[in-house]
C-alpha positions as CSV (number, residue, x, y, z in Angstrom):
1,X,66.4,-258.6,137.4
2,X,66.1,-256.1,134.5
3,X,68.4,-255.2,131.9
4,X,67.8,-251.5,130.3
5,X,67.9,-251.8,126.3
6,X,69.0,-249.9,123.8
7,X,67.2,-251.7,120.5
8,X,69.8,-251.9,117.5
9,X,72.9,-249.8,119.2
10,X,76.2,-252.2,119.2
11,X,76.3,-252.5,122.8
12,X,72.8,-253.4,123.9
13,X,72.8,-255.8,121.2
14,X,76.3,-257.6,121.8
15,X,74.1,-258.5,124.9
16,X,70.9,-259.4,123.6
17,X,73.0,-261.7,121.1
18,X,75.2,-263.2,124.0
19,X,72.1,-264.1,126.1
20,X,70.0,-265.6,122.8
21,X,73.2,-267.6,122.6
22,X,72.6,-269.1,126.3
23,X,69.4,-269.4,125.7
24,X,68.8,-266.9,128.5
25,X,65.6,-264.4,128.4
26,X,66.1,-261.4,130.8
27,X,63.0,-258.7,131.3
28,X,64.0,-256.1,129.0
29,X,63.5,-252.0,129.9
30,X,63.3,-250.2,126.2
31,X,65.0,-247.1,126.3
32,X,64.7,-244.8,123.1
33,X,68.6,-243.6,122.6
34,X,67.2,-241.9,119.5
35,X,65.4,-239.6,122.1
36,X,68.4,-239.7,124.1
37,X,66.4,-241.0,126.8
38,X,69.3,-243.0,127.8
39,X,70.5,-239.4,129.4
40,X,67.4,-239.2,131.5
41,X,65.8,-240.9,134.6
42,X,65.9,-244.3,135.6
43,X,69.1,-244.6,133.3
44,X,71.1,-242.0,134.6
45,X,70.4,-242.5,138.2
46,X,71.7,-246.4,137.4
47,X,74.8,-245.1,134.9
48,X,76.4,-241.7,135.7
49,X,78.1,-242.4,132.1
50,X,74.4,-242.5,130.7
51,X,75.0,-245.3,128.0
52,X,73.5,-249.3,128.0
53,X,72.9,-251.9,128.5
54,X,72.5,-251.5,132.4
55,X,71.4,-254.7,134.4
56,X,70.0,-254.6,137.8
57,X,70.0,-257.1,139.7
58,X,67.1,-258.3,142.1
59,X,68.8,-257.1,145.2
60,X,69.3,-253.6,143.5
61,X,73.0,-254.0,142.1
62,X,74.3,-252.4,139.2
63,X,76.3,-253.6,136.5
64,X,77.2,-252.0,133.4
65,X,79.8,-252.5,130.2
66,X,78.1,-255.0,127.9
67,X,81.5,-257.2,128.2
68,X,80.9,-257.4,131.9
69,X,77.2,-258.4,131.8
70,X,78.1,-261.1,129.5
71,X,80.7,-262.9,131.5
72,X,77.9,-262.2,134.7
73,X,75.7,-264.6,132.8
74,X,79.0,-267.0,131.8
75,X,79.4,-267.4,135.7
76,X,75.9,-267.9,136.3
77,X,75.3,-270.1,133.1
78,X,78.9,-271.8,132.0
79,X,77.6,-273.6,129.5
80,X,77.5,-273.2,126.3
81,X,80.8,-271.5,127.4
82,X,81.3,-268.3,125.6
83,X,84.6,-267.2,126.9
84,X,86.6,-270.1,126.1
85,X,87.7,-273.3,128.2
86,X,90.8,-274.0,130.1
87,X,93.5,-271.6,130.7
88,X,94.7,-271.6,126.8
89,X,91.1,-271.4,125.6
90,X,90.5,-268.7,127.7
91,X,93.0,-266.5,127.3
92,X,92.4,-266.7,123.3
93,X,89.2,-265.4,123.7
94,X,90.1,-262.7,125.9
95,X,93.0,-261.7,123.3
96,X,90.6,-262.2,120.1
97,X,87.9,-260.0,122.2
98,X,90.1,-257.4,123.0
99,X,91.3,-257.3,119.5
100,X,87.8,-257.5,117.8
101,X,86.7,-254.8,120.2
102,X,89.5,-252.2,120.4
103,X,90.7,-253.0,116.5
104,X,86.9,-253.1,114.7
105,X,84.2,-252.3,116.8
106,X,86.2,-249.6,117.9
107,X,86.6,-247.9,114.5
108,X,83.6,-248.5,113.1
109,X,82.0,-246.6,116.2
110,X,84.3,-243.6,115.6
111,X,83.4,-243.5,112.4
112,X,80.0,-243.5,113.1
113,X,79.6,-241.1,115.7
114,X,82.2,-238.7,114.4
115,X,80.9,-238.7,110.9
116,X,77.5,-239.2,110.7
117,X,74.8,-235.9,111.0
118,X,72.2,-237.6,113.7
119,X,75.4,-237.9,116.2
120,X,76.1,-234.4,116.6
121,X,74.5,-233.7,119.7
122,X,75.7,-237.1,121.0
123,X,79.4,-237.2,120.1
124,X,80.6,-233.2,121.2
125,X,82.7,-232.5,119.6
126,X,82.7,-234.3,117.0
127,X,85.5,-234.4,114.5
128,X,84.9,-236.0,110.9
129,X,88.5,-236.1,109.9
130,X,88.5,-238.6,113.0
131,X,86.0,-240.5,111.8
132,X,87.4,-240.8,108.4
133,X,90.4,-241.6,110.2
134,X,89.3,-244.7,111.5
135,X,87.7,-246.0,108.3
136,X,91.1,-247.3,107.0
137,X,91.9,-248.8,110.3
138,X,88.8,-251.0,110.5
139,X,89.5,-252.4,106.7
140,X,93.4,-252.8,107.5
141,X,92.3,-255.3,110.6
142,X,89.9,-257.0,108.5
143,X,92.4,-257.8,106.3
144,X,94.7,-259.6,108.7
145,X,91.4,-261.0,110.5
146,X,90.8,-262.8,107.0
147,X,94.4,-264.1,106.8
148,X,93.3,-265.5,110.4
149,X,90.2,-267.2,109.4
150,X,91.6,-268.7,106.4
151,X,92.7,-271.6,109.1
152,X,89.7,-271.7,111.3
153,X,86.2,-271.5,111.9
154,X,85.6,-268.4,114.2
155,X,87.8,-265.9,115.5
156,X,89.4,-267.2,118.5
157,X,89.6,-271.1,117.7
158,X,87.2,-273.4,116.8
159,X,84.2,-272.8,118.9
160,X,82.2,-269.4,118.4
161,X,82.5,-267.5,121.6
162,X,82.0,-263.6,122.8
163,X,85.1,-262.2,120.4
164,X,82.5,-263.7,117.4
165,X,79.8,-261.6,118.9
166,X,82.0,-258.7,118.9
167,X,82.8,-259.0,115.4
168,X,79.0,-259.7,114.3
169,X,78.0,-256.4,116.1
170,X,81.0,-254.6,114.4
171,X,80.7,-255.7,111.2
172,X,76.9,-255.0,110.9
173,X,77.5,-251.8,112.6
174,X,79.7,-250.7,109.5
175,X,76.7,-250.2,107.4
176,X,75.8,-247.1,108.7
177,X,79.4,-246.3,109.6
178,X,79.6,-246.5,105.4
179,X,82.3,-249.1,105.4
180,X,82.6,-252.0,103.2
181,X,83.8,-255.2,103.7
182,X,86.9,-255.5,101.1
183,X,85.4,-258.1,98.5
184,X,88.8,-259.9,99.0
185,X,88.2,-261.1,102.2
186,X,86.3,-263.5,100.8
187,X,86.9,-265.7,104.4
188,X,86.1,-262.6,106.9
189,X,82.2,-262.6,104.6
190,X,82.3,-266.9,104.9
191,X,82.5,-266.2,109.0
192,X,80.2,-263.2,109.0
193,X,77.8,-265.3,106.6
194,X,78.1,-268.5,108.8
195,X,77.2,-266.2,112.3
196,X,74.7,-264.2,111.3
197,X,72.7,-267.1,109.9
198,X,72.7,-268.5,113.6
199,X,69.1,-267.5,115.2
200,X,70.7,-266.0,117.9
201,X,72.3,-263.0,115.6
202,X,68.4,-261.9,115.2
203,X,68.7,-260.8,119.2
């Protein structure tokens, strides 16, 4: 088993983060994304879409999409369990996930890519007023995210599972996007403060 890496990119390291979490160490391939290598041989020939984290399995098998991975190794490793428990528990981390993913991570990536010079060649075409676009969206969800956490601990109840993971990757990831957290969501920076202190975040 090998899992192709992509260092600090959001997706390679929503896995690195997940697995530190289960306290899980996979052979890692480095792949340099900043010379697009992740376009090139062995990736490609693994991922026609030419993006990581790829994991290959012993017997050859494929799997890519950092969400899938992850609940790969929840199957494999239930516990601690990272997708929630029971049918309710579950299905809150699924909706918080989706949400954290689609409503954050999302945007901040847009931004990113569509703004920022060193993702021209990657993002074609890329369209700032897009990027902009997606600035206000990310702050406008982590304003009702913080009306959320004002009543619980992490994002989709009171055990930290993959939607926290999500948000940690996404929130970090704004940096370079050049969005800021809102200084009033003072309980959105307790949680980020809170996950990123956990050794696993340093995946």
């Amino acid at each position: 088993m090998k899992l192709f890496d992509g260092g600090r990119a959001p997706n390679p390291r929503r896995v690195r983060v997940f697995l530190a979490e289960k306290g899980l160490e996979v052979p890692l391939v480095p792949v340099d994304m900043g010379a697009l290598e992740h376009r090139k041989q062995p990736v490609s020939s693994r991922n026609p879409l030419q993006r990581l984290p790829v994991l290959e399995l012993d017997d050859g098998t494929v799997i890519t999409e950092s969400v899938a991975i992850c609940r790969y190794f929840e199957e494999l490793h239930p516990e601690p369990a990272l997708f929630g428990r029971g049918a309710l528990g579950k299905a809150l981390v699924e909706m918080w996930q989706r949400r954290m993913e689609l409503n954050l991570l999302g945007c901040v990536t847009a931004a990113f890519r569509h703004i920022h010079p060193a993702m021209k060649e990657w993002e074609i075409p890329q369209i700032p007023e897009w990027g902009e676009a997606n600035k206000p969206k990310a702050v406008g969800f982590l304003k009702l995210l913080d009306d959320e956490l004002a009543n619980r601990e992490f994002v989709a109840g009171d055990a930290y599972s993959i939607a926290d993971i999500t948000g940690l990757i996404a929130i970090d990831f704004m940096k370079p996007a050049r969005i800021k957290v809102p200084e009033d969501c003072a309980n959105v920076l307790r949680w980020h403060q809170a996950i990123s202190s956990r050794p696993s975040a340093a995946a």
